[in-house]
Biopython code that builds the backbone (N, CA, C, O; Angstrom):
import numpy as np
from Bio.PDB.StructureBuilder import StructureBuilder

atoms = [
    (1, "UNK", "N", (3.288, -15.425, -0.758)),
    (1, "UNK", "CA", (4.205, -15.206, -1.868)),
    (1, "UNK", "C", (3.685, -14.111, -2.808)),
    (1, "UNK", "O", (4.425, -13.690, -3.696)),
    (2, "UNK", "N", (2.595, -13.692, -2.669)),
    (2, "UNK", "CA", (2.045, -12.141, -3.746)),
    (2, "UNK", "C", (3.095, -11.152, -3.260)),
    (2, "UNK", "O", (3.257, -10.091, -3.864)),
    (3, "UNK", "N", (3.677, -11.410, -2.388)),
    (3, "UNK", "CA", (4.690, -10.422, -2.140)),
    (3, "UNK", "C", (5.012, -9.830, -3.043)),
    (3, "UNK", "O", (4.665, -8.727, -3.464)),
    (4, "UNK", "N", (5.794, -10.644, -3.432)),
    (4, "UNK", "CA", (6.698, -10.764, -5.385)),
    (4, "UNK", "C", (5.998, -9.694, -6.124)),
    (4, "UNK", "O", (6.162, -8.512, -6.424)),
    (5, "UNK", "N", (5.054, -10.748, -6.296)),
    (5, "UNK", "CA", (4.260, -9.587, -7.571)),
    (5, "UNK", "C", (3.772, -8.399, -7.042)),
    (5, "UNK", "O", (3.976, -7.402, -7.735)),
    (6, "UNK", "N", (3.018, -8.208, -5.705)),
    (6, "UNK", "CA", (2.773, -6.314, -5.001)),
    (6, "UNK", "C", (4.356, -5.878, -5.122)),
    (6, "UNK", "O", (4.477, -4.862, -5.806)),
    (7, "UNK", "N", (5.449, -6.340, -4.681)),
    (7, "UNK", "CA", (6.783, -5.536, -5.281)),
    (7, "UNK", "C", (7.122, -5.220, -6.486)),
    (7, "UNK", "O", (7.592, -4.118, -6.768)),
    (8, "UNK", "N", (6.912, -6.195, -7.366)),
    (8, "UNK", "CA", (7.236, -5.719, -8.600)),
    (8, "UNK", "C", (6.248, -4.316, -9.208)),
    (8, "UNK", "O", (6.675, -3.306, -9.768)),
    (9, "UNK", "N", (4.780, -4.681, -8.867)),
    (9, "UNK", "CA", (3.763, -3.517, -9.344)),
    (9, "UNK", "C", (4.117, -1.887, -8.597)),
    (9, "UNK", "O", (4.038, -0.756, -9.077)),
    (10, "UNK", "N", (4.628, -2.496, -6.899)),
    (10, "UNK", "CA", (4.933, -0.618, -6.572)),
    (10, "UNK", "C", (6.275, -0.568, -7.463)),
    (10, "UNK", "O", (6.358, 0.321, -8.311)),
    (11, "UNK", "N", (6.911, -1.124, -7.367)),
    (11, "UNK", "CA", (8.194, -0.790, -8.477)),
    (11, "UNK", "C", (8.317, 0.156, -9.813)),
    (11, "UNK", "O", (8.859, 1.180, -10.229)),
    (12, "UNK", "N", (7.388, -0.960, -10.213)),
    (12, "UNK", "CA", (6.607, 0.022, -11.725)),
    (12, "UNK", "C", (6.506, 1.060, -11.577)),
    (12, "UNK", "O", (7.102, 1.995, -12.113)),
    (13, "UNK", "N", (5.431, 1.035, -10.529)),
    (13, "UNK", "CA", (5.011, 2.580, -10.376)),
    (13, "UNK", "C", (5.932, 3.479, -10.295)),
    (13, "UNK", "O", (6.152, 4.386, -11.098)),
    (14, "UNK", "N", (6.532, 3.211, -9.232)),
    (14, "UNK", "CA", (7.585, 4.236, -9.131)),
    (14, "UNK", "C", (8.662, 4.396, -9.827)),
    (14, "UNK", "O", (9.259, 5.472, -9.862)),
    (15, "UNK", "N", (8.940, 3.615, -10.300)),
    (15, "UNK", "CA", (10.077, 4.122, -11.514)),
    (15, "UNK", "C", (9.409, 5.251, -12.328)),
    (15, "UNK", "O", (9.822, 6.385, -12.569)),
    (16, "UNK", "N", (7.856, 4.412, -12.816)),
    (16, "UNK", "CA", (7.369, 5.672, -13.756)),
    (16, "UNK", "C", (7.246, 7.032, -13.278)),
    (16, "UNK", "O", (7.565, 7.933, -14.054)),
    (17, "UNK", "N", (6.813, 7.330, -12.063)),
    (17, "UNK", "CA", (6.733, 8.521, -11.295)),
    (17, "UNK", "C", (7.908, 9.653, -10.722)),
    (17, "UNK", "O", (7.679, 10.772, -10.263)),
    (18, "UNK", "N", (9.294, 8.948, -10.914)),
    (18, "UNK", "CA", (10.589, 8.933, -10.644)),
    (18, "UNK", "C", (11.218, 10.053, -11.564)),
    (18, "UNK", "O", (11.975, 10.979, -11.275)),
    (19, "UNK", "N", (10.797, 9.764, -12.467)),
    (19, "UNK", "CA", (11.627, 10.367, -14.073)),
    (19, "UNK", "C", (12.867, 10.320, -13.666)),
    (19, "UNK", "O", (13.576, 11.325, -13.613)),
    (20, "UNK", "N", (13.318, 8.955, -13.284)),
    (20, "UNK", "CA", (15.167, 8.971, -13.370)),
    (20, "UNK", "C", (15.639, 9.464, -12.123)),
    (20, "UNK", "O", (16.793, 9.877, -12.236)),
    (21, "UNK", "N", (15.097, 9.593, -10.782)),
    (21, "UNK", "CA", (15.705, 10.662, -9.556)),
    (21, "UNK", "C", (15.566, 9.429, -8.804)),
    (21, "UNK", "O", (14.649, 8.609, -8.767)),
    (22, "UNK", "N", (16.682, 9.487, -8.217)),
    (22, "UNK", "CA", (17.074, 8.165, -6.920)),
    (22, "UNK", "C", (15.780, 8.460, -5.970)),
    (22, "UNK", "O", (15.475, 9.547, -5.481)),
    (23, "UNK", "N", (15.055, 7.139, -5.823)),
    (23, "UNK", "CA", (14.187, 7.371, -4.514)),
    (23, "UNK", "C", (14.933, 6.742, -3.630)),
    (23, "UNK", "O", (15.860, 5.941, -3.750)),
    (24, "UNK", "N", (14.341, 7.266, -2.624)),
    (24, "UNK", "CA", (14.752, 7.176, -1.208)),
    (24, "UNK", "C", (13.844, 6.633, -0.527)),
    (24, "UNK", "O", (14.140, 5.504, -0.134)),
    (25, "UNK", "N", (12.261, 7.229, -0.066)),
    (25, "UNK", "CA", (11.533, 6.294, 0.771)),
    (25, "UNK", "C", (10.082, 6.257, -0.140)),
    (25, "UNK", "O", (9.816, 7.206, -0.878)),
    (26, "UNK", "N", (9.137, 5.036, -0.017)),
    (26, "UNK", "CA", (8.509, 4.973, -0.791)),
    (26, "UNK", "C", (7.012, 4.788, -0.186)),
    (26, "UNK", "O", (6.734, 3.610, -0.411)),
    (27, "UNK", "N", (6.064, 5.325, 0.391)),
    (27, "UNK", "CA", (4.888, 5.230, 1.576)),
    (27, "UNK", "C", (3.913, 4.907, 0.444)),
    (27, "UNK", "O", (3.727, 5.432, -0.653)),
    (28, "UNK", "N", (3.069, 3.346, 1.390)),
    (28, "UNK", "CA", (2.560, 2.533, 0.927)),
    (28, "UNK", "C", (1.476, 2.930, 2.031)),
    (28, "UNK", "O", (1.760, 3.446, 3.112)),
    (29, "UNK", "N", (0.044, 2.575, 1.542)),
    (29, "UNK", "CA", (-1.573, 2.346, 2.140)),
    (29, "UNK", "C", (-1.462, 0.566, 2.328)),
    (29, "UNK", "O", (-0.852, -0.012, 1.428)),
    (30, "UNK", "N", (-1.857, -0.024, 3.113)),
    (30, "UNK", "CA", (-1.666, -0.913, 2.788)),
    (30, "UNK", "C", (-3.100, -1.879, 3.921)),
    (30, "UNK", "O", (-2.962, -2.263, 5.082)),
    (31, "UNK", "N", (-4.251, -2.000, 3.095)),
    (31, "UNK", "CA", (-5.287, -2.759, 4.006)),
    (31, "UNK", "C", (-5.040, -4.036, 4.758)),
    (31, "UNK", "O", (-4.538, -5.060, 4.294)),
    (32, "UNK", "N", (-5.481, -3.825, 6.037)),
    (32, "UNK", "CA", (-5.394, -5.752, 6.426)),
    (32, "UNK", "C", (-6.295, -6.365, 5.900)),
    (32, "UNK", "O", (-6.632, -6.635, 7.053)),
    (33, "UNK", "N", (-7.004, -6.842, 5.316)),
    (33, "UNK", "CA", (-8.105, -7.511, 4.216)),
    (33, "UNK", "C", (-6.984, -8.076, 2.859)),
    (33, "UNK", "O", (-7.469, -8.912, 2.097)),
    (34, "UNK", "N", (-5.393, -7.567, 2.569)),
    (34, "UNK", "CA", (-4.724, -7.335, 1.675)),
    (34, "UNK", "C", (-3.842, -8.639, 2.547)),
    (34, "UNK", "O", (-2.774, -8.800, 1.955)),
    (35, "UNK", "N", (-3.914, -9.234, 3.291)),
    (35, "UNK", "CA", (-3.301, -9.866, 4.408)),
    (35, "UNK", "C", (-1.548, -9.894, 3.457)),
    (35, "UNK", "O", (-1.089, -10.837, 2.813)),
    (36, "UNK", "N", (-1.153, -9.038, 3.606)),
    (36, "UNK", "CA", (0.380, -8.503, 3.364)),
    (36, "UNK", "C", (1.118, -8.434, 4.625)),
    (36, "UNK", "O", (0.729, -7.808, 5.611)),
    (37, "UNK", "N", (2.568, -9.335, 4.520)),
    (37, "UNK", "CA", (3.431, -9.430, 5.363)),
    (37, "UNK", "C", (5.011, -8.654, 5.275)),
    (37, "UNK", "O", (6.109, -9.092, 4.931)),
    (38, "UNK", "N", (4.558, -7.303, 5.755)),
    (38, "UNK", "CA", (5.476, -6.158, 5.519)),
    (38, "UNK", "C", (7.205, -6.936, 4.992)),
    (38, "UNK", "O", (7.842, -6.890, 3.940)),
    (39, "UNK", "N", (7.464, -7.622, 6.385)),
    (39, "UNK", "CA", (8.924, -8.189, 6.011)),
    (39, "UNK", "C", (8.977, -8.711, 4.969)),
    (39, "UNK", "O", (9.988, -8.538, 4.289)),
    (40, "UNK", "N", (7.825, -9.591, 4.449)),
    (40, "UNK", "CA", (8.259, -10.377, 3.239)),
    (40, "UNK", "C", (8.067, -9.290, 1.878)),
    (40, "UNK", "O", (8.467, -9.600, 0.756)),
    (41, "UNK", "N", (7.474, -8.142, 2.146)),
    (41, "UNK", "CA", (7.329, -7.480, 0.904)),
    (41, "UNK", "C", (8.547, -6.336, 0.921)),
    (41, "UNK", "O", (8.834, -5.709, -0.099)),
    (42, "UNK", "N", (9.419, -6.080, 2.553)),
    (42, "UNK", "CA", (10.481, -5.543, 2.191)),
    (42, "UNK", "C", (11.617, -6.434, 1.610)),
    (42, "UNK", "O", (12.647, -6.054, 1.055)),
    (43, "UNK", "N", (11.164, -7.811, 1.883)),
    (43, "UNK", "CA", (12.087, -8.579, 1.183)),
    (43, "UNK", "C", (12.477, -8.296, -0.229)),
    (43, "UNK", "O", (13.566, -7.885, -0.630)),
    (44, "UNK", "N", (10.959, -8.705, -1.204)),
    (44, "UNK", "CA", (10.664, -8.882, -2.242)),
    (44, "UNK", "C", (11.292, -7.496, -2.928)),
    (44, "UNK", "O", (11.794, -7.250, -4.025)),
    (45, "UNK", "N", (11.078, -6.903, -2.018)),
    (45, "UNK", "CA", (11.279, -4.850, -2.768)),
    (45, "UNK", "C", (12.175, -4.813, -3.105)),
    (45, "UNK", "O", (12.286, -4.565, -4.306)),
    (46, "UNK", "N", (13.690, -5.077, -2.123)),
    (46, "UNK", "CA", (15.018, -5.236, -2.049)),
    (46, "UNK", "C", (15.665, -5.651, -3.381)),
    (46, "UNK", "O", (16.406, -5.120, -4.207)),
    (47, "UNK", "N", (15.077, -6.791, -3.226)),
    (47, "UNK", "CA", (15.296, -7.843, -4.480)),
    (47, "UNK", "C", (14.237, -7.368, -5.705)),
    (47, "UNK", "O", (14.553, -7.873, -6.782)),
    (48, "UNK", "N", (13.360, -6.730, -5.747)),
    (48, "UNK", "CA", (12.763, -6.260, -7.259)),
    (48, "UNK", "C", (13.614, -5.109, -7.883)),
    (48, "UNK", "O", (14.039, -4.989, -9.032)),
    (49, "UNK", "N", (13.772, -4.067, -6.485)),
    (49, "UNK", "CA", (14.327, -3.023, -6.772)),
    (49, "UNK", "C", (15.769, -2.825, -7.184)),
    (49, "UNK", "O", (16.096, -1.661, -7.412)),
    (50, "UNK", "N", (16.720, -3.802, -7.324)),
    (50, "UNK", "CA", (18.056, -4.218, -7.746)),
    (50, "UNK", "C", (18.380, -2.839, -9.167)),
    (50, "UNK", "O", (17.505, -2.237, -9.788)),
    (51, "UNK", "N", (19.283, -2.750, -9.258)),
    (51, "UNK", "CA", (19.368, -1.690, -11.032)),
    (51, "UNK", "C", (18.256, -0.945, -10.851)),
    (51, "UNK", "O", (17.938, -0.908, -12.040)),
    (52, "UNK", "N", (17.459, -0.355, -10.338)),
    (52, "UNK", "CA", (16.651, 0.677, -10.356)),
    (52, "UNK", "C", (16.654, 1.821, -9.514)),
    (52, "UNK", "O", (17.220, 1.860, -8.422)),
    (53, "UNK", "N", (15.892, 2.931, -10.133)),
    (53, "UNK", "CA", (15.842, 4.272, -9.265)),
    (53, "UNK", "C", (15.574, 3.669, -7.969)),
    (53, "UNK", "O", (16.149, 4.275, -7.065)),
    (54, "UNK", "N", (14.878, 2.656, -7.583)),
    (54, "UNK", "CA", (14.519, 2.354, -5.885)),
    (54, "UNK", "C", (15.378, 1.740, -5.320)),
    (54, "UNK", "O", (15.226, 1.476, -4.127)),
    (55, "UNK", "N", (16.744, 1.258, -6.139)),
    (55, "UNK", "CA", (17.654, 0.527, -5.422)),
    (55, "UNK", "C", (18.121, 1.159, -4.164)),
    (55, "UNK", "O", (18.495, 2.331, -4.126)),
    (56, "UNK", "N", (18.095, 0.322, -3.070)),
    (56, "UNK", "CA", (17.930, 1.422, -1.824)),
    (56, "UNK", "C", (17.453, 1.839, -0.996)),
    (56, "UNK", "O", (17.969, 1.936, 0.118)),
    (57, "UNK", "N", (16.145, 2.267, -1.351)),
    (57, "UNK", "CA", (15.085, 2.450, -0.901)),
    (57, "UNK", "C", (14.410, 1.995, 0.176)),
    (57, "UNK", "O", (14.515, 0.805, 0.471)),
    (58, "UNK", "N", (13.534, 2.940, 1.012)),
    (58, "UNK", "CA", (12.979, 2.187, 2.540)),
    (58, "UNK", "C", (11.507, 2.111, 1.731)),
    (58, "UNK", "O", (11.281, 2.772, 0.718)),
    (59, "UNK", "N", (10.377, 1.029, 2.461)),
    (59, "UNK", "CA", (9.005, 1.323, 2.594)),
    (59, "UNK", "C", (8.813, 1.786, 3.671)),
    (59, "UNK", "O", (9.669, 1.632, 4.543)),
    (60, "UNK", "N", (7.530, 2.552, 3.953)),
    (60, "UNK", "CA", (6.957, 3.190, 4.807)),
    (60, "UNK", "C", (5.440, 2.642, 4.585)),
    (60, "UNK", "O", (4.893, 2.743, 3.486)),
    (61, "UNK", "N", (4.721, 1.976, 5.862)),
    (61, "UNK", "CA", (3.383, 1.374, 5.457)),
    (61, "UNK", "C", (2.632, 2.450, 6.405)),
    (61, "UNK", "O", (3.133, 2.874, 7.445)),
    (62, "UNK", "N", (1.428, 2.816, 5.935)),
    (62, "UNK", "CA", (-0.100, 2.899, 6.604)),
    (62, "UNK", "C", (-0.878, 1.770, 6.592)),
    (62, "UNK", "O", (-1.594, 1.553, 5.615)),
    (63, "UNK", "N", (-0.854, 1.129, 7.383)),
    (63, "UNK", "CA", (-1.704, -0.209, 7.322)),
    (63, "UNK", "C", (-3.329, 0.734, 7.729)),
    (63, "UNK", "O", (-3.329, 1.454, 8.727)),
    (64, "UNK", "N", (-4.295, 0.644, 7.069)),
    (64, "UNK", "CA", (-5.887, 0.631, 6.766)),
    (64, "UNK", "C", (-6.918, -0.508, 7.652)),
    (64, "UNK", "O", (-6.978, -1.616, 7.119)),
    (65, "UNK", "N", (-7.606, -0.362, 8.753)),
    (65, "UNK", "CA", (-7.941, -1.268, 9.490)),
    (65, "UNK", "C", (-8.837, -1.798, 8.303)),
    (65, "UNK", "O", (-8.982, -1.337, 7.171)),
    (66, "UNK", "N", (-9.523, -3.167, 9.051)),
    (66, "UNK", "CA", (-10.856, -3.536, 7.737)),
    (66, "UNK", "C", (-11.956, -3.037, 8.519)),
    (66, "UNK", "O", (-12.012, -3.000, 9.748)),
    (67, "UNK", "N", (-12.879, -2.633, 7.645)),
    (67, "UNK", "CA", (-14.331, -1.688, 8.032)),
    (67, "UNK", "C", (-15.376, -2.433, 7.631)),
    (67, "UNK", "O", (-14.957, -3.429, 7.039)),
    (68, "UNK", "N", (-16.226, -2.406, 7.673)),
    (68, "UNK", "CA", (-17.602, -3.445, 6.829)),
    (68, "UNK", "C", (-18.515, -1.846, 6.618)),
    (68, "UNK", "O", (-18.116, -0.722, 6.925)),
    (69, "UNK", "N", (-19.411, -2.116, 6.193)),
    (69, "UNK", "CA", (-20.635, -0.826, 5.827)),
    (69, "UNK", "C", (-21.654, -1.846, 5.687)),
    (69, "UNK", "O", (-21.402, -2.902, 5.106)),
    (70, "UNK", "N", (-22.899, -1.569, 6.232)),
    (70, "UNK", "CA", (-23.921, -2.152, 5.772)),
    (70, "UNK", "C", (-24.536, -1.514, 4.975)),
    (70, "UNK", "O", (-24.577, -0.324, 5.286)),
    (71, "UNK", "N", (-25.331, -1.895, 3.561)),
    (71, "UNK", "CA", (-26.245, -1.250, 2.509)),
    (71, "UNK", "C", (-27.410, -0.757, 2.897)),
    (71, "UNK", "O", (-27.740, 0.381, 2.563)),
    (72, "UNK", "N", (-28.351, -1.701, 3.809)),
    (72, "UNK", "CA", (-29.687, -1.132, 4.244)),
    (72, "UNK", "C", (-29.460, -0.028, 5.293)),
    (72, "UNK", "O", (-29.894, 1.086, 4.997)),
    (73, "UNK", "N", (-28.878, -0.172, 6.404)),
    (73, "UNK", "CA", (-29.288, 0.754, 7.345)),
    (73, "UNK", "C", (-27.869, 1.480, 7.681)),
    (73, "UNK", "O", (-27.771, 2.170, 8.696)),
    (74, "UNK", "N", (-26.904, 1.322, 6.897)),
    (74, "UNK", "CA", (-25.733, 2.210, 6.675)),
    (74, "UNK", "C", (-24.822, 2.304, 7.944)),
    (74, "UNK", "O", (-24.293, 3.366, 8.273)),
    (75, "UNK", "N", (-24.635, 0.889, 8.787)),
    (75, "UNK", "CA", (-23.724, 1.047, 9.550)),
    (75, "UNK", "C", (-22.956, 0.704, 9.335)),
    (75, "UNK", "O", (-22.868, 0.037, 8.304)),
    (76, "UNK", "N", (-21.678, 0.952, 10.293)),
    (76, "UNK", "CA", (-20.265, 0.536, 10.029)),
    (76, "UNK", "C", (-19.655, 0.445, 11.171)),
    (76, "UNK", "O", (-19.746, 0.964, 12.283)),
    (77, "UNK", "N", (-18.662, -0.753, 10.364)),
    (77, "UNK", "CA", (-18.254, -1.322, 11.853)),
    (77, "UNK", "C", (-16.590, -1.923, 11.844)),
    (77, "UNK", "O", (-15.998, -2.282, 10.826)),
    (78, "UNK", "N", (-16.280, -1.925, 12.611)),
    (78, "UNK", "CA", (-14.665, -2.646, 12.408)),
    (78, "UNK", "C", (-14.189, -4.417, 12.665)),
    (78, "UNK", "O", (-14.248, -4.880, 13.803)),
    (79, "UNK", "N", (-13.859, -5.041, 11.811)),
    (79, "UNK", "CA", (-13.773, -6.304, 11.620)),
    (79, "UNK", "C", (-12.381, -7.080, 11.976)),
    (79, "UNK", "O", (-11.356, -6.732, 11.391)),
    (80, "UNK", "N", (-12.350, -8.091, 12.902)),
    (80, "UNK", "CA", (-11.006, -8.398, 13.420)),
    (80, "UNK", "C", (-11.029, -9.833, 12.143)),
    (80, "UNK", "O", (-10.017, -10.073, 11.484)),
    (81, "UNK", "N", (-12.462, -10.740, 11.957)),
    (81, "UNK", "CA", (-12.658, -11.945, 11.312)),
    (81, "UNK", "C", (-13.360, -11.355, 10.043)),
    (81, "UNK", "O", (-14.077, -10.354, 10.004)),
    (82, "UNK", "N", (-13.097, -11.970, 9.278)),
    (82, "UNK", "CA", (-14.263, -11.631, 8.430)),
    (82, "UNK", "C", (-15.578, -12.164, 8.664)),
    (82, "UNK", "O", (-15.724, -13.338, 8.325)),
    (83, "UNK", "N", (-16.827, -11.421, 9.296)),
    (83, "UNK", "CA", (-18.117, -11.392, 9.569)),
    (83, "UNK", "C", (-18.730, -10.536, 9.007)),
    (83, "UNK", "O", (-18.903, -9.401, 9.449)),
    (84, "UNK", "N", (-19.373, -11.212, 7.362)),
    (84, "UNK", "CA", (-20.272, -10.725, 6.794)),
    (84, "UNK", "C", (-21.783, -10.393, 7.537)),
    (84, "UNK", "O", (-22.538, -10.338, 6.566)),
    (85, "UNK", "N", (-22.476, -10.183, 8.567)),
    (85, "UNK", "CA", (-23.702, -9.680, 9.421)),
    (85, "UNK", "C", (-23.289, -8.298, 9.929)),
    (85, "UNK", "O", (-22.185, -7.921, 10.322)),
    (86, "UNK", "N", (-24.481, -7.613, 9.824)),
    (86, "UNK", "CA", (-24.473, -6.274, 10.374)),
    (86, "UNK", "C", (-24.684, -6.559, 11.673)),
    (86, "UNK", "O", (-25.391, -7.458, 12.130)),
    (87, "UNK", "N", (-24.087, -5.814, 12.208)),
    (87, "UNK", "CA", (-24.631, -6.260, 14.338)),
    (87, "UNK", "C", (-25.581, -5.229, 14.610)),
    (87, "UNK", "O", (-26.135, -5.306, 15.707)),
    (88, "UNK", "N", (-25.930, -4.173, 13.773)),
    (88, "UNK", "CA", (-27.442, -3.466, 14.050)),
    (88, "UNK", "C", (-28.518, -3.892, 13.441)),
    (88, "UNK", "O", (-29.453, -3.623, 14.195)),
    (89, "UNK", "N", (-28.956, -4.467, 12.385)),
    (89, "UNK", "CA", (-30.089, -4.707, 11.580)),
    (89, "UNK", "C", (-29.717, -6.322, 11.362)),
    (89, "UNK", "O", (-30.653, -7.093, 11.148)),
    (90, "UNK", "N", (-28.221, -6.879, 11.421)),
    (90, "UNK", "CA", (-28.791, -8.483, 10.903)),
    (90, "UNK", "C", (-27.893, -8.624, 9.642)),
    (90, "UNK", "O", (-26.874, -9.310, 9.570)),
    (91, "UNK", "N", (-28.453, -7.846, 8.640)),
    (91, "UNK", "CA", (-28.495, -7.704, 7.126)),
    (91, "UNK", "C", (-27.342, -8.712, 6.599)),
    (91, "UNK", "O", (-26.600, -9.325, 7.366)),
    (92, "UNK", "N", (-27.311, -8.769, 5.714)),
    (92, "UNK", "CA", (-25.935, -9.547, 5.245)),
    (92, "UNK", "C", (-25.505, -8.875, 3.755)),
    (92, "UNK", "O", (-24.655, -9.188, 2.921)),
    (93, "UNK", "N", (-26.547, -7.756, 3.835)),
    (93, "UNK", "CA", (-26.012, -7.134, 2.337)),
    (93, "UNK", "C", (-25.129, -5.458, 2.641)),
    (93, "UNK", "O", (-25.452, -4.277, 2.766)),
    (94, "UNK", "N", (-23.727, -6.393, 2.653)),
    (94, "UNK", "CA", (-22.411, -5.683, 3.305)),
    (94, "UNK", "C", (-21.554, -5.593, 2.003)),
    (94, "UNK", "O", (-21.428, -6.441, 1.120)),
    (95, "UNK", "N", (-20.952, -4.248, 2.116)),
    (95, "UNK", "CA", (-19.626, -3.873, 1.493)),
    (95, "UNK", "C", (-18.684, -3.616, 2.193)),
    (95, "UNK", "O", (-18.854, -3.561, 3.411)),
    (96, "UNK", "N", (-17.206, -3.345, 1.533)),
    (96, "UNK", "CA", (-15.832, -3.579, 2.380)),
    (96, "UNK", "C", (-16.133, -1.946, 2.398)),
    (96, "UNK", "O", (-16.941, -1.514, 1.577)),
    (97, "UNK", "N", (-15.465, -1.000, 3.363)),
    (97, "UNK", "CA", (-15.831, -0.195, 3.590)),
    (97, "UNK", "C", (-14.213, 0.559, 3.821)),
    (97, "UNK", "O", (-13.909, 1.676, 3.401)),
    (98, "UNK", "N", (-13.495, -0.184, 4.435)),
    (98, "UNK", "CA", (-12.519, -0.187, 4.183)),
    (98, "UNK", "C", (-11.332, -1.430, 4.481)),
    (98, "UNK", "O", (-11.707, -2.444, 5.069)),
    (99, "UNK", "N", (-9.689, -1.277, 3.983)),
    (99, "UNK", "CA", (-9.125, -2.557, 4.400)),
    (99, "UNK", "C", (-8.635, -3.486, 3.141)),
    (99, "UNK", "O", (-7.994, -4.533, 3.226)),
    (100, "UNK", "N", (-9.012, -2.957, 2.170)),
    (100, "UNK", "CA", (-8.837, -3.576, 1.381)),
    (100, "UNK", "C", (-7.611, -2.956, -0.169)),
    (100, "UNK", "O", (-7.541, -3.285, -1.353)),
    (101, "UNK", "N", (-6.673, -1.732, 0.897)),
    (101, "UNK", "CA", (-5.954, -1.239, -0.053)),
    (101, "UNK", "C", (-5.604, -1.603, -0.011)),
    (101, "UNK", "O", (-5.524, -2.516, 0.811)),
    (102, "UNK", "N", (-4.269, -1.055, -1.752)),
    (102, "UNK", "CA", (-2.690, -1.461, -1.355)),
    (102, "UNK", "C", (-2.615, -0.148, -2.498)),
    (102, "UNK", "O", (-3.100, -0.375, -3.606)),
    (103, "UNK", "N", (-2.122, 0.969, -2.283)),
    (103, "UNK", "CA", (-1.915, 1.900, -2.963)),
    (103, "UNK", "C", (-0.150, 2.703, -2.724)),
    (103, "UNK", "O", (0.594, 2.481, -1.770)),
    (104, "UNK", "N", (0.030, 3.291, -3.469)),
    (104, "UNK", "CA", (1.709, 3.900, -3.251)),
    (104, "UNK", "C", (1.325, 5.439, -3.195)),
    (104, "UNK", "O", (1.293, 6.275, -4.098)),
    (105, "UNK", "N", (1.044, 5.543, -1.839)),
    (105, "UNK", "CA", (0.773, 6.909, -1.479)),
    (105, "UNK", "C", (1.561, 8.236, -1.541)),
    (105, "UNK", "O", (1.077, 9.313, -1.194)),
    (106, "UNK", "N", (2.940, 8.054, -2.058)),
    (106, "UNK", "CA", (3.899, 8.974, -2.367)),
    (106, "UNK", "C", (5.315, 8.885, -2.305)),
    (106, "UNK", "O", (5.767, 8.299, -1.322)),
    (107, "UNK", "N", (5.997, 9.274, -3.021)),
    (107, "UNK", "CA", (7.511, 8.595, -2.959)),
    (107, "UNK", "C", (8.369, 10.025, -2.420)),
    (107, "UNK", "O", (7.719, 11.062, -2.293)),
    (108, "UNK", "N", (9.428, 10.019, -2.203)),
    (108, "UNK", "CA", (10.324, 11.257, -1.530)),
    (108, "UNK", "C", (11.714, 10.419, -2.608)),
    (108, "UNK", "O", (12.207, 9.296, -2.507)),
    (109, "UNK", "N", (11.930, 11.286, -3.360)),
    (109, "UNK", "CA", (13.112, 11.255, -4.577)),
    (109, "UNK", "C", (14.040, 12.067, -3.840)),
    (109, "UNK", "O", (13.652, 12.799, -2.929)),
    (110, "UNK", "N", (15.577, 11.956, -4.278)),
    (110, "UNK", "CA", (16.508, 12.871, -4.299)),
    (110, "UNK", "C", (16.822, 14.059, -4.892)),
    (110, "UNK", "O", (16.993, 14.061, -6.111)),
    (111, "UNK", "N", (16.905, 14.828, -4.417)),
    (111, "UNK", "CA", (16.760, 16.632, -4.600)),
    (111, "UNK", "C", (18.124, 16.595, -6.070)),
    (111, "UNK", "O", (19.227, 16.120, -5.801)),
    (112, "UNK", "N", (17.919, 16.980, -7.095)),
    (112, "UNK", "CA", (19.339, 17.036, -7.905)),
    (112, "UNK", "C", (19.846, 18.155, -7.468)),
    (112, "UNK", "O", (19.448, 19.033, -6.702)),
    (113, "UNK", "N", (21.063, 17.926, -8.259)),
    (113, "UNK", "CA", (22.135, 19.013, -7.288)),
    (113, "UNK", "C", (22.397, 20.155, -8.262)),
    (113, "UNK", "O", (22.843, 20.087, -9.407)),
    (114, "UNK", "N", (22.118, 20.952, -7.732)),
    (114, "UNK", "CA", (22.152, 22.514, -8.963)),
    (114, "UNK", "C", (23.950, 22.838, -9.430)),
    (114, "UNK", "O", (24.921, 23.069, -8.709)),
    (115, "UNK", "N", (23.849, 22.748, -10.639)),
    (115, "UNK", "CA", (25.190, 22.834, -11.093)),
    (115, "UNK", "C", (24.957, 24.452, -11.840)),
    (115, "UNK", "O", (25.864, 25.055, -12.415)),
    (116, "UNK", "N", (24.056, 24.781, -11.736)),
    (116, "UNK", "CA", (23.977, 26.167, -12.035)),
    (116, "UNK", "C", (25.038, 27.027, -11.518)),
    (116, "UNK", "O", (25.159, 26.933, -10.297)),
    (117, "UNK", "N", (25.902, 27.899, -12.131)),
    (117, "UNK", "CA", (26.924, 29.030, -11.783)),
    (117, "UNK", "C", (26.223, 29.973, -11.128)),
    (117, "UNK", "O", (25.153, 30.430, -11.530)),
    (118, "UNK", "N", (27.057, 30.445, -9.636)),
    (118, "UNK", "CA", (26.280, 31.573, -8.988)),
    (118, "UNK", "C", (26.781, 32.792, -9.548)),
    (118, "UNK", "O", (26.315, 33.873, -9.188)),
]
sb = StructureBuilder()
sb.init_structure("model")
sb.init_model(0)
sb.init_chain("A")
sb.init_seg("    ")
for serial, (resi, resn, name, xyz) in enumerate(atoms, 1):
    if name == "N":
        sb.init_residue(resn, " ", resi, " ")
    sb.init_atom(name, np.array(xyz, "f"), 0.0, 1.0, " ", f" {name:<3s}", serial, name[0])
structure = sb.get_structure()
């Protein structure tokens, strides 16, 4: 159910970024570590985006695999479970390395229409 609320926050965003121009598609980063369920957040969008510049609007995801990094001996590795151990040294003193976005990587607005006299 964070659906809700990650819709309402890209919303924000993009309205603010919008200045008033109909969006059209809206490309999202989106980590598996973020365990986000696209359908339910195009749900949520649909329904946040009601009366707004995004009314309308498609998402577009980059889903971000999850990565681990180890601190001591600086490897990295790709994670299906979460398994805090390095598989070269052991270590257990690990950072997320990657996997853990959720960013609004760029929106595509509607072009206004030049009413300028030729």
């Amino acid at each position: 159910m964070h659906e809700l609320s990650l819709s309402s926050a890209v919303v924000n965003t993009v309205v603010k970024h919008a200045k008033g121009r109909r969006v059209e598609v809206v490309s999202l980063r989106i980590g598996r570590l973020r365990q986000v369920v696209p359908d339910t957040l195009d749900f949520y969008f649909d329904f946040v985006a009601r009366d707004t510049v995004c009314d309308g609007a498609r998402l577009e995801y980059e889903i971000i695999e999850a990565r681990l990094r180890c601190k001591p001996c600086a490897q990295e590795w790709g994670i299906e479970i979460p398994a805090f151990r390095c598989p070269t040294c052991g270590g257990s003193d690990v950072e997320v390395a990657s996997g853990d976005e959720f960013e609004v990587e760029s929106i595509e607005v509607e072009e206004a229409e030049c009413i300028a006299p030729r």
